[in-house]
VMD Tcl script that builds the backbone (N, CA, C; Angstrom):
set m [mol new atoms 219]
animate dup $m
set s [atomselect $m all]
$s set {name element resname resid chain x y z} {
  {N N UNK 1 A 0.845 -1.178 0.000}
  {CA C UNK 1 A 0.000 0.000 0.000}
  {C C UNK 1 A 0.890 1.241 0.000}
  {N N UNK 2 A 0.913 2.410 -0.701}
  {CA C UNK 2 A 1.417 3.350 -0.816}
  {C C UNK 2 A 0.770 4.081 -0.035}
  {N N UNK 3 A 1.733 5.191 0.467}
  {CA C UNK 3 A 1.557 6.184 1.532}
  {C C UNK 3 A 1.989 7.284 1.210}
  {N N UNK 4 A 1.392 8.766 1.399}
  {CA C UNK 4 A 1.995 9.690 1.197}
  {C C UNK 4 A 1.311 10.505 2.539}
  {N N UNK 5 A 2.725 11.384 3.142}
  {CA C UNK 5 A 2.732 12.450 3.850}
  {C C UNK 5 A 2.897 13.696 4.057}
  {N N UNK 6 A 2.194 15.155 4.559}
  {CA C UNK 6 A 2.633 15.909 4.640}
  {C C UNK 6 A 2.954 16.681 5.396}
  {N N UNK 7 A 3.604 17.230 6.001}
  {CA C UNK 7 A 4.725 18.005 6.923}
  {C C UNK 7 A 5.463 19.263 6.688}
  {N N UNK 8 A 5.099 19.956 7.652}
  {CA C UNK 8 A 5.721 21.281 7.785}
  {C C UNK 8 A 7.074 21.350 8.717}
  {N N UNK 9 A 8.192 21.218 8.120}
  {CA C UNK 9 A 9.837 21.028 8.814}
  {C C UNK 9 A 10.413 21.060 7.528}
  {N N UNK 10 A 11.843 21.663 8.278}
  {CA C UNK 10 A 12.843 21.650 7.081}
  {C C UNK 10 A 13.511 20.264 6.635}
  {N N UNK 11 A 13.746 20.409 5.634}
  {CA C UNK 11 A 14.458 19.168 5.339}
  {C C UNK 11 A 15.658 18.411 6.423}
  {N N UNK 12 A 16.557 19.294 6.793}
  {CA C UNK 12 A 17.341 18.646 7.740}
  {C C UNK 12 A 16.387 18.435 8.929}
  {N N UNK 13 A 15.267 18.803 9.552}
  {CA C UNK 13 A 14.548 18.411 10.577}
  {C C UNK 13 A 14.093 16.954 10.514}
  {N N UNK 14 A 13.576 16.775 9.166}
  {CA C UNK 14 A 13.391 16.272 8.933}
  {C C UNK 14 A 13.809 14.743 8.795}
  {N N UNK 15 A 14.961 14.818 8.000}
  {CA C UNK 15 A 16.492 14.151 7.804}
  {C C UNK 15 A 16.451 13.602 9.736}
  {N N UNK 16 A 16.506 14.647 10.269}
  {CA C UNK 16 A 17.298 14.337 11.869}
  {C C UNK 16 A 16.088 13.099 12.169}
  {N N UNK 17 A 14.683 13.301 12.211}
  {CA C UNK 17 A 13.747 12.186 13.038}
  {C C UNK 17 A 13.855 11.339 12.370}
  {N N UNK 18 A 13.818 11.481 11.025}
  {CA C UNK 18 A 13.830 9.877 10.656}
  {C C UNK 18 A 14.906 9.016 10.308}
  {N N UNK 19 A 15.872 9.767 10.667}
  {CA C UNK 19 A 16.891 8.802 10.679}
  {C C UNK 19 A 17.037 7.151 11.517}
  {N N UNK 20 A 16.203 7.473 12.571}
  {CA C UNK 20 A 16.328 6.379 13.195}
  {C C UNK 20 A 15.444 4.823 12.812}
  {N N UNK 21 A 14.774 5.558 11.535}
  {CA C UNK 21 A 13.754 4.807 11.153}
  {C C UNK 21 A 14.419 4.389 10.012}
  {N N UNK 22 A 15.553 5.033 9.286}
  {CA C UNK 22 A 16.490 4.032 8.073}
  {C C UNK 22 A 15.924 4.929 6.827}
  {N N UNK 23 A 15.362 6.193 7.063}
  {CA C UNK 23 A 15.694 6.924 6.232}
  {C C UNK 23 A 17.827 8.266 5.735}
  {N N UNK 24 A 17.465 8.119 4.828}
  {CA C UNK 24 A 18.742 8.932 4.209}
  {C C UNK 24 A 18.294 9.953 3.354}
  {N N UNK 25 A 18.872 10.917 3.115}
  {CA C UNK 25 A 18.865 12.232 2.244}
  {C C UNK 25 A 19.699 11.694 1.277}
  {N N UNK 26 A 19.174 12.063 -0.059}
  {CA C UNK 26 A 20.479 11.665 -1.139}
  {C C UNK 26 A 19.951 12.877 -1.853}
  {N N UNK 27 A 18.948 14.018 -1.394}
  {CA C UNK 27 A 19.344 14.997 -2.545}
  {C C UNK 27 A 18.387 15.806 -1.508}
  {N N UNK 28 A 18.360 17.278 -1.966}
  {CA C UNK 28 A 17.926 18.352 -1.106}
  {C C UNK 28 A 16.834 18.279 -0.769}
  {N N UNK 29 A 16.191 17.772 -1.897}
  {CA C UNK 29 A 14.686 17.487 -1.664}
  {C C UNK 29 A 13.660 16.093 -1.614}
  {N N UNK 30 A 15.009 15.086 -0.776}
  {CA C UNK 30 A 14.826 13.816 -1.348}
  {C C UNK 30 A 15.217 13.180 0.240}
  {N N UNK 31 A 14.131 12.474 0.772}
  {CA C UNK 31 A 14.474 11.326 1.630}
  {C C UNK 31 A 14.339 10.317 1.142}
  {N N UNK 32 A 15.026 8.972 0.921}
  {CA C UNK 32 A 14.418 7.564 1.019}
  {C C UNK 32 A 14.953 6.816 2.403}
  {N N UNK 33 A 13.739 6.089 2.137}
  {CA C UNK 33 A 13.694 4.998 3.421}
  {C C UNK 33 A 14.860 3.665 2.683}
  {N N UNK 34 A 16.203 3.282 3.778}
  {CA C UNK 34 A 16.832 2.253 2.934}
  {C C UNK 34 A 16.460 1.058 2.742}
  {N N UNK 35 A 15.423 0.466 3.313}
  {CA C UNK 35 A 15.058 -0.610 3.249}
  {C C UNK 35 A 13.854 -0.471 1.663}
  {N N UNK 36 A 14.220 0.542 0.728}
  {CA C UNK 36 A 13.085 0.121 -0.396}
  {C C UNK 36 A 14.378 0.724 -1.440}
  {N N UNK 37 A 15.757 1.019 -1.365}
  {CA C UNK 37 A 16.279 0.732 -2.217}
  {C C UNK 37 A 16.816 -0.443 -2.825}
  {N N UNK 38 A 16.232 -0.238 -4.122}
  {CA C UNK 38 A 16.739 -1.476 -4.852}
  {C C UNK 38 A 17.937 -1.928 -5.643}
  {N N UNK 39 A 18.601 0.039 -5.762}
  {CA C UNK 39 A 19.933 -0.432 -6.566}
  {C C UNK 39 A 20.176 1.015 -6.369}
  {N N UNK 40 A 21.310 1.397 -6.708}
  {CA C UNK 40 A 22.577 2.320 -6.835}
  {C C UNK 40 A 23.109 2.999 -7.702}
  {N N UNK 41 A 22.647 3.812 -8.763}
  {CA C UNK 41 A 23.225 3.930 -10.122}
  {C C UNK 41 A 24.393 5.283 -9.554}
  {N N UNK 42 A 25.442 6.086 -10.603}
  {CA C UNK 42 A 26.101 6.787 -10.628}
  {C C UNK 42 A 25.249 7.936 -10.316}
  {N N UNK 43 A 24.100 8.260 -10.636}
  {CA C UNK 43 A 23.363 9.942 -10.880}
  {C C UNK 43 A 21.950 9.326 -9.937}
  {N N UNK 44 A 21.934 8.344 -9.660}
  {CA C UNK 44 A 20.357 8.230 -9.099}
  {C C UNK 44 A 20.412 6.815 -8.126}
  {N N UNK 45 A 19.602 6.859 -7.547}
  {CA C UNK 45 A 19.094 6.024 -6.754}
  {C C UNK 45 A 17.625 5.632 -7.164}
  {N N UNK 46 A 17.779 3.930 -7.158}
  {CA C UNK 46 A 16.154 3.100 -7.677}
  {C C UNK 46 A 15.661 2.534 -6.493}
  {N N UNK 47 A 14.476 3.114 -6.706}
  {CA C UNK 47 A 13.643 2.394 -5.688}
  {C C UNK 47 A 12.951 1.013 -6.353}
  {N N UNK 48 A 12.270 0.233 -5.348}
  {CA C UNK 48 A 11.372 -0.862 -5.717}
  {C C UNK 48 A 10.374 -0.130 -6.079}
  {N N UNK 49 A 10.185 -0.852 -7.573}
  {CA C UNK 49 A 9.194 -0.220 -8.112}
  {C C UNK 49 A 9.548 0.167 -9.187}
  {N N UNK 50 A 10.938 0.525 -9.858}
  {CA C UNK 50 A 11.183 1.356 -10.756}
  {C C UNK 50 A 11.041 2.831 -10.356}
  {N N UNK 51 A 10.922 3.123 -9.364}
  {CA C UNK 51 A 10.992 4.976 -9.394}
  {C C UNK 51 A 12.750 4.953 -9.215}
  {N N UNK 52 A 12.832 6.073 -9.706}
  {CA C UNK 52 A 13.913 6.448 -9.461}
  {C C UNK 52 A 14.139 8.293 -9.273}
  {N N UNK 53 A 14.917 8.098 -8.551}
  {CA C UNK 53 A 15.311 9.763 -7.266}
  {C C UNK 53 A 16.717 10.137 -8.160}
  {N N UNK 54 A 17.092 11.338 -8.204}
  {CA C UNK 54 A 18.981 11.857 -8.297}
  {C C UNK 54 A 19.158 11.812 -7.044}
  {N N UNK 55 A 20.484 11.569 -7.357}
  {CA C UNK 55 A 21.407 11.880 -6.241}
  {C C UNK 55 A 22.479 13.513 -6.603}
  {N N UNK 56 A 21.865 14.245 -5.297}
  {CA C UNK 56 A 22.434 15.464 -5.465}
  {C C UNK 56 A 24.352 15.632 -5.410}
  {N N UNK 57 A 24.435 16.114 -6.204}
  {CA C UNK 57 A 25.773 16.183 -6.103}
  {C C UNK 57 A 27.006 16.276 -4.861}
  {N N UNK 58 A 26.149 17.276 -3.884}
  {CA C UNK 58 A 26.915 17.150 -2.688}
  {C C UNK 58 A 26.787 16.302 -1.439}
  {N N UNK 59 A 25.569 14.861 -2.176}
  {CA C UNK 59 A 25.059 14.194 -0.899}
  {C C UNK 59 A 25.866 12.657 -1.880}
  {N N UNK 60 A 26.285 12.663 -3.358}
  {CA C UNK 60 A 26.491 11.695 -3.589}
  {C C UNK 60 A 27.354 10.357 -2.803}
  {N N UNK 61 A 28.826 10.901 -2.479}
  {CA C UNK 61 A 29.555 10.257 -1.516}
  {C C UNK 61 A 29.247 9.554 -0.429}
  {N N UNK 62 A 28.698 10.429 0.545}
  {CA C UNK 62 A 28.173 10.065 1.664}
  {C C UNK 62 A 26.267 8.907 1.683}
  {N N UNK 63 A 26.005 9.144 0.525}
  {CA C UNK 63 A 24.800 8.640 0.166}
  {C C UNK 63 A 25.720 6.834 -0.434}
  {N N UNK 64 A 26.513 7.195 -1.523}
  {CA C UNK 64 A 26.743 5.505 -1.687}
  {C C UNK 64 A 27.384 4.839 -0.580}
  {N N UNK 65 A 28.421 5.730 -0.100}
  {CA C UNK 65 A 28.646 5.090 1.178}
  {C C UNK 65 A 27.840 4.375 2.312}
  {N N UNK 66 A 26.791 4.979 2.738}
  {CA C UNK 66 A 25.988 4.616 3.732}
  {C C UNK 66 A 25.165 3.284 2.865}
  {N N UNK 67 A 24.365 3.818 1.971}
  {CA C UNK 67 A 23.669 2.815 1.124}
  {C C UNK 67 A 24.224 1.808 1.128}
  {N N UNK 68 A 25.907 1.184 0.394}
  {CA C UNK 68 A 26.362 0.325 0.140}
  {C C UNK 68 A 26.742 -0.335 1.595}
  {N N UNK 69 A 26.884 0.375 2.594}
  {CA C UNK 69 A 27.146 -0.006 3.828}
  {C C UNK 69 A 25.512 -0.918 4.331}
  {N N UNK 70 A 24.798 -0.772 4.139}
  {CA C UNK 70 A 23.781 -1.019 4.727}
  {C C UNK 70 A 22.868 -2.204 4.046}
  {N N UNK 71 A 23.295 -2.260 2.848}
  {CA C UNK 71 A 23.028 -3.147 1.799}
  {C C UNK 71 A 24.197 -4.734 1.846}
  {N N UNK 72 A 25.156 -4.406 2.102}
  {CA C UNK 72 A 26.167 -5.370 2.891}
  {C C UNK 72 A 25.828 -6.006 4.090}
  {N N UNK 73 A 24.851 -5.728 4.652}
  {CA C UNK 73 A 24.601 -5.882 6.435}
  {C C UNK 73 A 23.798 -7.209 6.395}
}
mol reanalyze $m
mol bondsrecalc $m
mol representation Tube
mol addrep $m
């Protein structure tokens, strides 16, 4: 079942609560939850499903890092 939410907080507020829930920022305007990535490309991140998100340029590093870290586990 798909879900959509809406919320008044900034993105890093944002970023901060749900982190503990296995969400990540990979672009300014972009949370995913890691447990629904499905793969890793150079410029984007795929979700299940075929959607696919960019990965912002200054979150790329730290975004494959964690991802690939967590995907190893």
């Amino acid at each position: 079942m798909e879900r959509s939410y809406r919320i008044r907080e900034t993105m890093a507020g944002a970023q901060e609560a749900l982190a503990v829930y296995g969400f990540v920022r990979i672009h300014k305007g972009f949370l995913v939850n890691e447990k629904a990535v499905w793969r890793i490309g150079s410029r984007e991140v795929i979700l299940k499903g075929d959607i696919r998100l960019p990965i912002g340029k200054s979150y790329k590093e730290k975004v494959k890092e964690t991802l690939v870290r967590l995907m190893m586990a």
